[in-house]
C-alpha positions in Angstrom: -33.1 121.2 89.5 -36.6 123.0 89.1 -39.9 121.3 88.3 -39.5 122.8 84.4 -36.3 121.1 84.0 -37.6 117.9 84.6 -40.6 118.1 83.0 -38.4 118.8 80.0 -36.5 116.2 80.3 -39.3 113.5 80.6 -40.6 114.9 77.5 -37.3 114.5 75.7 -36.9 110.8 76.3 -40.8 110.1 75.1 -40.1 112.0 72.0 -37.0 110.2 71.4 -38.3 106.0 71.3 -41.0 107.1 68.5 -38.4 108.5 66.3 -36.1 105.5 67.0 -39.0 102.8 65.9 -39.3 104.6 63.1 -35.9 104.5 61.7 -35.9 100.3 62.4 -39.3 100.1 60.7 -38.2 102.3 57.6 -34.8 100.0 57.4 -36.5 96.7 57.6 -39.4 97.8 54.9 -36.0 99.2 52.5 -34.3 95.6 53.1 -37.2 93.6 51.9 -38.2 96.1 49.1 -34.2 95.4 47.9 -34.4 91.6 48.6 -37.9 91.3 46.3 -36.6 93.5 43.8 -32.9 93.5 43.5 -31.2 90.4 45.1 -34.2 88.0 44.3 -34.6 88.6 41.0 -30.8 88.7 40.1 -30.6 85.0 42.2 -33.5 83.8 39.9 -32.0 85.0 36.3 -28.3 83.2 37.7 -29.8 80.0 38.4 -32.1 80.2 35.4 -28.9 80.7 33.6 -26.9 77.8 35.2 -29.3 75.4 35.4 -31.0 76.1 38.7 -28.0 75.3 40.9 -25.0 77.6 40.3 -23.1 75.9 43.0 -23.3 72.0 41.5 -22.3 71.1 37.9 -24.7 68.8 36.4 -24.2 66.9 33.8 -26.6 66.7 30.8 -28.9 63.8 31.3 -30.8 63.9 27.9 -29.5 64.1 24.3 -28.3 67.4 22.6 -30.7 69.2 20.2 -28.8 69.5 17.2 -27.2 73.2 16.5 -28.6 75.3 14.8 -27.8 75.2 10.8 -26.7 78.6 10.1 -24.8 80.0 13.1 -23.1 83.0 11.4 -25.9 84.6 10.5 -28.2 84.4 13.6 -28.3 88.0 15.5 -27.4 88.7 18.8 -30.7 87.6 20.2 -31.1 84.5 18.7 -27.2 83.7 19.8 -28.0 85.0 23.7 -32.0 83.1 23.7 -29.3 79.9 22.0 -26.9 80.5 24.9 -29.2 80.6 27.6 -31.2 77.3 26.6 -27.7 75.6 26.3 -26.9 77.2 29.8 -30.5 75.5 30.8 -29.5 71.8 29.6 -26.5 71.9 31.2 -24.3 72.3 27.9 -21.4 74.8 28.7 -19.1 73.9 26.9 -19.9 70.4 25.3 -20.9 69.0 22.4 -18.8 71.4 20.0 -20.5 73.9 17.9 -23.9 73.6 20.2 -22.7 75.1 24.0 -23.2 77.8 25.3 -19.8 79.4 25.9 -19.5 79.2 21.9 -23.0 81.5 21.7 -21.1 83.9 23.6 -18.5 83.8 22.1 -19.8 84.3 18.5 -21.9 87.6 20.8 -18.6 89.0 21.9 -17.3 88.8 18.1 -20.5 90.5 16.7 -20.7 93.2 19.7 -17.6 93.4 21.6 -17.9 94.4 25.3 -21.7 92.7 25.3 -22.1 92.8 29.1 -24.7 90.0 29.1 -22.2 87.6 27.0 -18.8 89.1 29.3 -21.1 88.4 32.5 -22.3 84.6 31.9 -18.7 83.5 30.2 -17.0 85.0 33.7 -19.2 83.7 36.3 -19.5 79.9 33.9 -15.9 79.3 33.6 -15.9 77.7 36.7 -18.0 74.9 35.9 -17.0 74.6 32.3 -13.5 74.2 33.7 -15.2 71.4 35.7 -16.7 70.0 32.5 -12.9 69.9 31.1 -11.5 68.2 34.1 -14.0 65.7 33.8 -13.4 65.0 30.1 -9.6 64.1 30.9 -10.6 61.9 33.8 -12.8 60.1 31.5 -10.1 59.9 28.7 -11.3 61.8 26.3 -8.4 63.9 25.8 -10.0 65.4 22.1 -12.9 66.6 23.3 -11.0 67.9 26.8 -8.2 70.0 24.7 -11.0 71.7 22.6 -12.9 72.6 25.9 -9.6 74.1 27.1 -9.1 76.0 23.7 -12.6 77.0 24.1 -11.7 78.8 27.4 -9.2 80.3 26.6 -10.4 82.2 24.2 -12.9 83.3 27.2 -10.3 83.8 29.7 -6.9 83.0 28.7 -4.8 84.3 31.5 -6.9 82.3 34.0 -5.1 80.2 35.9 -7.4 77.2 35.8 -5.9 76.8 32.5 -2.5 76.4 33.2 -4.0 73.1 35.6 -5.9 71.8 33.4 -3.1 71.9 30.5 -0.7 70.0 32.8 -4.0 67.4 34.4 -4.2 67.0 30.4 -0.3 66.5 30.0 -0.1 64.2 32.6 -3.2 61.6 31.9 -1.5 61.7 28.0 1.6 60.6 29.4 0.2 57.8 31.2 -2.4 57.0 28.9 1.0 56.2 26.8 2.8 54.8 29.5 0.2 52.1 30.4 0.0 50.9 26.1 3.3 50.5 25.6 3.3 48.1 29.1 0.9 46.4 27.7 2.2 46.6 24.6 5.7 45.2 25.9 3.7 42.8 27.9 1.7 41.7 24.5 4.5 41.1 22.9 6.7 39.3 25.8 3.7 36.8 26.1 4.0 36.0 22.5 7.7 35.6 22.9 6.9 33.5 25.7 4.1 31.2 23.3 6.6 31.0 20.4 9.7 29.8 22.3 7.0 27.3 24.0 6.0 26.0 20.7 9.8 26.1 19.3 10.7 23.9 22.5 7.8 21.8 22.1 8.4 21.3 18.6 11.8 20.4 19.5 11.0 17.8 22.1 8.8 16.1 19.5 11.3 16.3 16.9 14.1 14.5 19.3 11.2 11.9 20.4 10.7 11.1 17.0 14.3 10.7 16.2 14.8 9.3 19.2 12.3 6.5 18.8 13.6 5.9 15.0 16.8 5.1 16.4 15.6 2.9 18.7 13.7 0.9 16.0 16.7 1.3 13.6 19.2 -0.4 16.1 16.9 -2.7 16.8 16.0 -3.6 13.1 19.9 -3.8 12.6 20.3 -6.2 15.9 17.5 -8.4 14.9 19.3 -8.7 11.1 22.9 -9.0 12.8 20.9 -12.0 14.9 19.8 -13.9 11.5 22.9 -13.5 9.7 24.7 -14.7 12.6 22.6 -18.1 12.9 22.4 -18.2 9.2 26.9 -18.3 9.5 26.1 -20.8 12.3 24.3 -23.0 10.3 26.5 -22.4 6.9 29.3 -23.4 9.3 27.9 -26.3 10.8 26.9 -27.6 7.1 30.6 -26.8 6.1 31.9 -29.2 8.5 29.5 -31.8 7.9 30.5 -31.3 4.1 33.8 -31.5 5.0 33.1 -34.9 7.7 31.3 -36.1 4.8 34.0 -35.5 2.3 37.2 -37.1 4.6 35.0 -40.6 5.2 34.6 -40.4 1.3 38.3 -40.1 0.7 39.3 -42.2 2.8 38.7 -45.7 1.3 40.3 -44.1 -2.1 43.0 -43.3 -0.3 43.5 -46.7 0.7 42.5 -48.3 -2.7 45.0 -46.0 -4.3 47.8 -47.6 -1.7 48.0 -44.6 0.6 47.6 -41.5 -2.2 45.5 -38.4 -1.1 42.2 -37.9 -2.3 40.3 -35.0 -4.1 37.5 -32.7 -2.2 35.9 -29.6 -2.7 36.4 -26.7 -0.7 35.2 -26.0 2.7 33.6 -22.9 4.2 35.8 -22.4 7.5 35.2 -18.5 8.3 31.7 -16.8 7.5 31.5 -13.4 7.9 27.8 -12.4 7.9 26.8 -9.4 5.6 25.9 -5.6 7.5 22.3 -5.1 6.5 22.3 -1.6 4.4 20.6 1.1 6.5 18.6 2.3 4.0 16.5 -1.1 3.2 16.5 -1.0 7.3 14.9 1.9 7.9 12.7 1.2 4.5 11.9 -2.3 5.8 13.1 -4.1 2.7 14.0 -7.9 2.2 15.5 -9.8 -0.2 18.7 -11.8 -2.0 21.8 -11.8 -3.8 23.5 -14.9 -5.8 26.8 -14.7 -6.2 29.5 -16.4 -8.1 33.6 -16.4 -7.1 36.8 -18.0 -7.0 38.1 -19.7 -4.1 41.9 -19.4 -5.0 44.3 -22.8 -3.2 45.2 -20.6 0.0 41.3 -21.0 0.3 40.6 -17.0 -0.4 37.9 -16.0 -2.1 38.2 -13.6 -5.3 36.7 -12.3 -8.4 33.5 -11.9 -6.7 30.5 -11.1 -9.1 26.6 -10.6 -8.7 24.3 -13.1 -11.1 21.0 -11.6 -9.6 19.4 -9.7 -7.3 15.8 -8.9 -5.5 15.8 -5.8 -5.6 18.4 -4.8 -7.3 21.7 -2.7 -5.8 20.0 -2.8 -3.0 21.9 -5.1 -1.0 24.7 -6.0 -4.0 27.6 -4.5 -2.1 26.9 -5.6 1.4 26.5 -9.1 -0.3 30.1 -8.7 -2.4 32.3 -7.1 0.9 30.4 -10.1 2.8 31.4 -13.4 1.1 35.2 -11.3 0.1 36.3 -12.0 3.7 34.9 -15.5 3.7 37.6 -18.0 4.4 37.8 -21.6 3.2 39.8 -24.7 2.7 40.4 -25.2 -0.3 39.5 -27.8 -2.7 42.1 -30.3 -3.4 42.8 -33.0 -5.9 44.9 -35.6 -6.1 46.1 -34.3 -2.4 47.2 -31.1 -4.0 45.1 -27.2 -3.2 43.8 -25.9 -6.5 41.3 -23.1 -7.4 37.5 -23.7 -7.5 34.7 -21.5 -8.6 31.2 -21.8 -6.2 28.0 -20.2 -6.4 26.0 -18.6 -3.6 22.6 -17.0 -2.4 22.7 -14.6 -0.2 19.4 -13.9 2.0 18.6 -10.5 3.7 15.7 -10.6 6.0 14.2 -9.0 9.2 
């Protein structure tokens, strides 16, 4: 190789690194020209649009203006400057009739194919679908179903809708499924309260009747007790009446040269009166006087009340009483004949 060619090709390779600097210097001046100008400023008007943060749904923290009062006839400005103020506060799709999906909405039905209105529904739906999903977590299945309806009349073949139908389906379902438990479980505890009365009820019930038993058998011993020392002491008067009545008889007897005597008759078998039930459980006292025959086989008969205290109160236990009474008869001459006798009957507790 000569001198010549190598000089050319020194020069070649110095010409060539100014032309390369160039080029990277002309590149990197284009890229920040497009970032100030293109990408900046379309990153500014979406996060102006979404609320600053396209990435992060926020809730609104302050109260809704109210909507306006005549939405129908507002133009399409007033709708997209409503729409992106709504967009500002965070209102998508919530509270009806003042969101901003339903400004663009009522744009896309006075200008169909409104690019502005197509654009901010498209790239919104995601976090108005995020607004919905929230609404059926918290329950309110209303306003969540007309956020869904409001979608789909945005997008209604996307797919998000088909979730959050079936999210909505599914918290309705067990929204229903957890009443009626605690319905059933309402109405098993009141169940459970009224059979607890009815049983307690019940037990007092049988308590009471229980005790008035008690009381009423006792009543009915104590009476069977008086009447039973009352016979005892008619019985032991009989016998002294009749002791009384053979010393008597005697010395006639003898005077008359060995002829029987006369006596009256003789209470041998007292059979005490049942106190009536009634009076016992009524606490009542009182009496009955009697008259009857006591035929010669010393039976008594034709027995009739003469008064009472109270009255038919205790007349037939009195009358079945003193029927089974037994006596010996009164005689004369040595010979049974009939006698009548009167008699007081006492009833007391």
């Amino acid at each position: 190789m000569d001198t010549r060619t190598i000089r050319q090709a020194r020069f070649a390779r110095g010409a060539v690194q100014p032309a390369v600097y160039a080029i990277l210097v002309i590149i990197a001046v284009l890229a920040g020209a497009a970032w100030f100008l293109i990408i900046k400023p379309h990153q500014d008007l979406t996060r102006a649009d979404l609320g600053d943060h396209p990435s992060t749904p926020v809730a609104a923290s302050r109260e809704a203006p109210p909507p306006p009062v005549n939405v129908e006839a507002m133009s399409l400005n007033q709708l997209l400057s409503e729409a992106r103020r709504a967009m500002n506060e965070q209102r998508l799709a919530s509270p009806a009739g003042n969101n901003a999906f339903e400004f663009y909405l009522k744009v896309l039905q006075k200008q169909p194919g409104n690019q502005v209105a197509t654009d901010a529904l498209r790239e919104t739906f995601p976090f108005a679908a995020t607004n919905a999903e929230q609404a059926i977590n918290q329950r309110d299945f209303n306003d969540a179903q007309r956020q869904i309806d409001l979608l789909a009349k945005a997008d209604p073949s996307n797919y998000t809708l088909n979730i959050l139908r079936s999210k909505l389906d599914a918290q309705r379902k067990l929204l229903d499924r957890e009443q009626q438990l605690a319905a059933d479980k309402e109405k098993q505890q009141q169940l459970a309260a009224q059979k607890a009365a009815a049983d307690k009820a019940e037990a007092e019930r049988a308590a009471s009747e229980q005790a008035k038993s008690q009381a009423s058998e006792q009543q009915q011993r104590t009476a069977q007790s008086r009447l039973a020392q009352q016979q005892a002491a008619a019985e032991a008067a009989a016998r002294q009446l009749q002791a009384n009545a053979s010393q008597s008889a005697a010395p006639a007897g003898e005077s008359a040269g060995g002829a029987a005597g006369s006596h009256a008759a003789v209470l041998v078998k007292n059979a005490p009166p049942r106190y009536p039930t009634a009076a016992m459980r009524a606490n009542q006292e009182g009496w009955v006087e009697l008259s009857f025959t006591i035929t010669a086989s010393g039976d008594v008969s034709d027995v009739k009340v003469l008064d009472a205290q109270p009255r038919h109160v205790f007349d037939r236990a009195a009358v079945d009483a003193v029927s089974r009474w037994k006596y010996q008869p009164a005689t004369q001459d040595g010979n049974p004949v009939v006698s009548n006798k009167r008699q007081r009957i006492e009833f007391k507790l």
